[in-house]
C-alpha positions as CSV (number, residue, x, y, z in Angstrom):
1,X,-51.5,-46.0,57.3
2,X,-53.9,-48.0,55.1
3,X,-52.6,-50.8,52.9
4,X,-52.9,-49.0,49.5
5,X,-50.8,-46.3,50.6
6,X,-47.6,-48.7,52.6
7,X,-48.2,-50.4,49.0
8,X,-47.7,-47.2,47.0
9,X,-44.6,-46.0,49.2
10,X,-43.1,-49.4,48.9
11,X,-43.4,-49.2,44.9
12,X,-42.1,-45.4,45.3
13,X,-39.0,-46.6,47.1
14,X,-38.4,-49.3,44.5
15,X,-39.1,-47.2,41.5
16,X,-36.4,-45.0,43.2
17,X,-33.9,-47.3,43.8
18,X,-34.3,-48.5,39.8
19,X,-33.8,-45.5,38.5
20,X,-30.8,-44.5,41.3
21,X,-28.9,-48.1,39.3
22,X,-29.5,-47.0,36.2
23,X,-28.3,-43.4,36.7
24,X,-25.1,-44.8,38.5
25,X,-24.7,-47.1,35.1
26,X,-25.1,-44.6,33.0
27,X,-23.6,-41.6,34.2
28,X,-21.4,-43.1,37.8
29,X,-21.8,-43.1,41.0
30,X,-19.9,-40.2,42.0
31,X,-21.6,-38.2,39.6
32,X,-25.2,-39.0,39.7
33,X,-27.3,-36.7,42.2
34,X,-30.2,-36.9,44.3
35,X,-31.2,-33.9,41.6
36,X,-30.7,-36.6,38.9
37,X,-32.8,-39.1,40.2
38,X,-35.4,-36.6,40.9
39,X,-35.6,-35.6,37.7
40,X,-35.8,-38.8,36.5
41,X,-39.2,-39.3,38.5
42,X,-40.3,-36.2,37.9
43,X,-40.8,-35.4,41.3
44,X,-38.9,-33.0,43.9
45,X,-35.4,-33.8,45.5
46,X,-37.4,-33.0,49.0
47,X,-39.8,-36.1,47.8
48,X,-37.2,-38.5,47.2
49,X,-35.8,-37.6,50.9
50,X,-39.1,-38.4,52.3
51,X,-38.5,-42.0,51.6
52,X,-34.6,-41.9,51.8
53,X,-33.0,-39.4,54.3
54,X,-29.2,-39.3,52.1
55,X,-27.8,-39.9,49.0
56,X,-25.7,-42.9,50.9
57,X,-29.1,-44.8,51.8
58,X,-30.0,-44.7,48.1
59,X,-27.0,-46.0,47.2
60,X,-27.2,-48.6,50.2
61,X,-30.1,-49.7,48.9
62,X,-29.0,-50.1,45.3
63,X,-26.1,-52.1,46.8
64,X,-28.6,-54.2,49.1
65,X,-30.4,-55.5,45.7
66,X,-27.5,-56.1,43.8
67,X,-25.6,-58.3,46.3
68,X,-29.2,-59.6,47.8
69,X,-29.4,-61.1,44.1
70,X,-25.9,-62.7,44.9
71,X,-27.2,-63.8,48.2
72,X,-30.5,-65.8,47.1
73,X,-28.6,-67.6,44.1
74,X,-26.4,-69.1,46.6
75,X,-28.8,-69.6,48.9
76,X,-30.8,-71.9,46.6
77,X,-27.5,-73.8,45.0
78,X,-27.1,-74.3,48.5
79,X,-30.6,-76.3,49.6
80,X,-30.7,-78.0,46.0
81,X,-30.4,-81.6,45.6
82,X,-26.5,-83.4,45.3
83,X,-23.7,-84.0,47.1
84,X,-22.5,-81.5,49.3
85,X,-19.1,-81.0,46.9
86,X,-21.1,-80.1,43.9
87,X,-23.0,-77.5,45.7
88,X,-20.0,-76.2,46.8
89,X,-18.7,-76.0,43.5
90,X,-21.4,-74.3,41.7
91,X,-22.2,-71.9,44.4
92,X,-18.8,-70.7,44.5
93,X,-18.6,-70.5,40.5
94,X,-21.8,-68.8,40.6
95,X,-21.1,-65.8,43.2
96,X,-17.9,-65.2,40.6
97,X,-19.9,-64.9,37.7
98,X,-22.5,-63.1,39.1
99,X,-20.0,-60.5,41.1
100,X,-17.9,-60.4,37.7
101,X,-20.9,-59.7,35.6
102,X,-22.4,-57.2,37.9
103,X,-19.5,-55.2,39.1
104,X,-16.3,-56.0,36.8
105,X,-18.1,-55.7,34.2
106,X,-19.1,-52.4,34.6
107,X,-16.6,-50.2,35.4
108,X,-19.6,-47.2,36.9
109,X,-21.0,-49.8,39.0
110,X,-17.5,-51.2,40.0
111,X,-16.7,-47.5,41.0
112,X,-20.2,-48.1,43.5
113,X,-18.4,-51.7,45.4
114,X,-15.0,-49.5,45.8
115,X,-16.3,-47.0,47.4
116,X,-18.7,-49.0,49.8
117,X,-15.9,-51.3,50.8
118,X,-13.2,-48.4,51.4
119,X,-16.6,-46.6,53.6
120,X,-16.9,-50.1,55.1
121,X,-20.7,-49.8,54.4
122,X,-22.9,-51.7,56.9
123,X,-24.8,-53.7,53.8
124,X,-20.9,-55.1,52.4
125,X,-20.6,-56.6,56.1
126,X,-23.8,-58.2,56.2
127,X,-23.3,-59.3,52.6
128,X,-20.3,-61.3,53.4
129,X,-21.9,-62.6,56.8
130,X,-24.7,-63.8,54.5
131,X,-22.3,-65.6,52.1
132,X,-19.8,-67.0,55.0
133,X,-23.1,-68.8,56.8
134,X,-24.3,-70.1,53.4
135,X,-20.9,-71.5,52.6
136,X,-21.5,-72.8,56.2
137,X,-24.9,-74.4,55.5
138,X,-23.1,-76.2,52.5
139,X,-20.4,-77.7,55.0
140,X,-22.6,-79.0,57.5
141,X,-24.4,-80.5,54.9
142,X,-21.4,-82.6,53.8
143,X,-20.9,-83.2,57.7
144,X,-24.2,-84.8,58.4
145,X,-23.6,-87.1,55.4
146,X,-20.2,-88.2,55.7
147,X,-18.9,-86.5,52.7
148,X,-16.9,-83.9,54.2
149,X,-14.9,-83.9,58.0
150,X,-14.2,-80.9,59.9
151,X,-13.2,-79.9,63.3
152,X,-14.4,-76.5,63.9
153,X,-17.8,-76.0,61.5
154,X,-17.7,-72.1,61.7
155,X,-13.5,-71.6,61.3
156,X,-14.0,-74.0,58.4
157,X,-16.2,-71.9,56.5
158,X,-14.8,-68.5,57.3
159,X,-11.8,-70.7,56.1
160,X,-13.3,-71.6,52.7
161,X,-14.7,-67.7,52.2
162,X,-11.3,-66.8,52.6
163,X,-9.6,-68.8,50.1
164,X,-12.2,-67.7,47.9
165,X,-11.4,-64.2,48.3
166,X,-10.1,-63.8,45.0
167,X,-12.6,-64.9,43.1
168,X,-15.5,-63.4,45.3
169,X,-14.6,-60.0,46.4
170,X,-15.2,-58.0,43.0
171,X,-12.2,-55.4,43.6
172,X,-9.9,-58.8,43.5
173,X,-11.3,-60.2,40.6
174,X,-10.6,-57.3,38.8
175,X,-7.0,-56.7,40.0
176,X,-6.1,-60.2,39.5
177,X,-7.6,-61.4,36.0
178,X,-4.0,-60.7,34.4
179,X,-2.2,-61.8,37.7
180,X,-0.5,-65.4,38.0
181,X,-2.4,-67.9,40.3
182,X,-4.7,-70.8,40.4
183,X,-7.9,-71.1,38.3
184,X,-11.6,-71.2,40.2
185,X,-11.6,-74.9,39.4
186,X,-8.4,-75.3,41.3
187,X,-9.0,-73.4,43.7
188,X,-12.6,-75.5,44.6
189,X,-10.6,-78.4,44.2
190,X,-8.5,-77.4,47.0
191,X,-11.0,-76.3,49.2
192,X,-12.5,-79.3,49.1
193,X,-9.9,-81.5,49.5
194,X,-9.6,-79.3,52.5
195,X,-12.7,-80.1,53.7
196,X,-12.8,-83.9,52.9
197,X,-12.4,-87.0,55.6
198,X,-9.0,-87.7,56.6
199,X,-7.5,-90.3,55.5
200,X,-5.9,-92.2,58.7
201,X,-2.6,-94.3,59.3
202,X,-3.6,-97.8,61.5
């Protein structure tokens, strides 16, 4: 296969996936077709399954570029310059906003998220994997420099994921924005404080 033409099937599979998100804003998931997309292109359903075999690897994919936008923000908050605590903070805040704003938000696309995490889709796994060893990454920096103490490096980031649960995981954020319980601030605040060096008796 020459160049131009892994080029051209790389830009077909994008142009796919584009026009798959908008369809699934604009019309929902549930209801939007391979037919529909098709269309869209103006090309045959039997095309588009030459460069995705189902309707679930489209909507995989469309998933993979929404949370992989998640996934490189806190990537970069997380190997920015600061102290480990402020990292911690706006990374956290920043997966929130950007799960509210691209889920929540949108009740078609929030339709998408429910039904991937009650299939247990492969790309939602690796998504929070992603996110749990970034939180990591943040920890360890704080280790190396004194700033934060903790036993077990891995527990204490699955740790910090999960008390962030609520404000990450968009089928939470949803359910409890009317719900009592503690704001994100306060919530950072505690995992940090979980997080920070001891302070010992003599």
């Amino acid at each position: 296969m020459t160049l131009i033409s892994e080029h051209s099937e790389t830009d077909t599979r994008e142009r796919i996936l584009v026009v798959a998100e908008r369809l699934f804003r604009q019309i929902g998931y549930q209801k939007t077709t391979v037919a529909d997309i098709a269309k869209e292109l103006r090309m045959s359903p039997a095309n588009v399954y030459r460069f995705f075999d189902s309707k679930k690897a489209i909507h995989e994919g469309v998933a993979r570029g929404l949370m992989g936008g998640v996934e490189v923000e806190a990537q970069r908050i997380a190997r920015s310059e600061g102290p480990a605590a402020a990292r911690m903070r706006q990374m956290m805040k920043t997966i929130n906003r950007m799960n509210t704003e691209r889920y929540v938000d949108d009740s078609k696309l929030h339709e998408m998220v429910e039904i991937a995490m009650q299939e247990d889709w492969q790309v939602c796994v690796t998504h929070m994997e992603t996110i749990g060893h970034t939180i990591g990454e943040v920890i360890a920096l704080g280790v190396a420099t004194g700033e934060f103490e903790v036993d077990d490096l891995e527990v204490a980031a699955l740790c910090a994921g999960t008390a962030m649960m609520r404000f990450f995981h968009p089928q939470m954020i949803a359910q409890c924005a009317t719900k009592p319980g503690p704001t994100i601030d306060q919530m950072i605040d505690f995992v940090i404080a979980g997080l920070s060096p001891r302070i010992r008796a003599n």
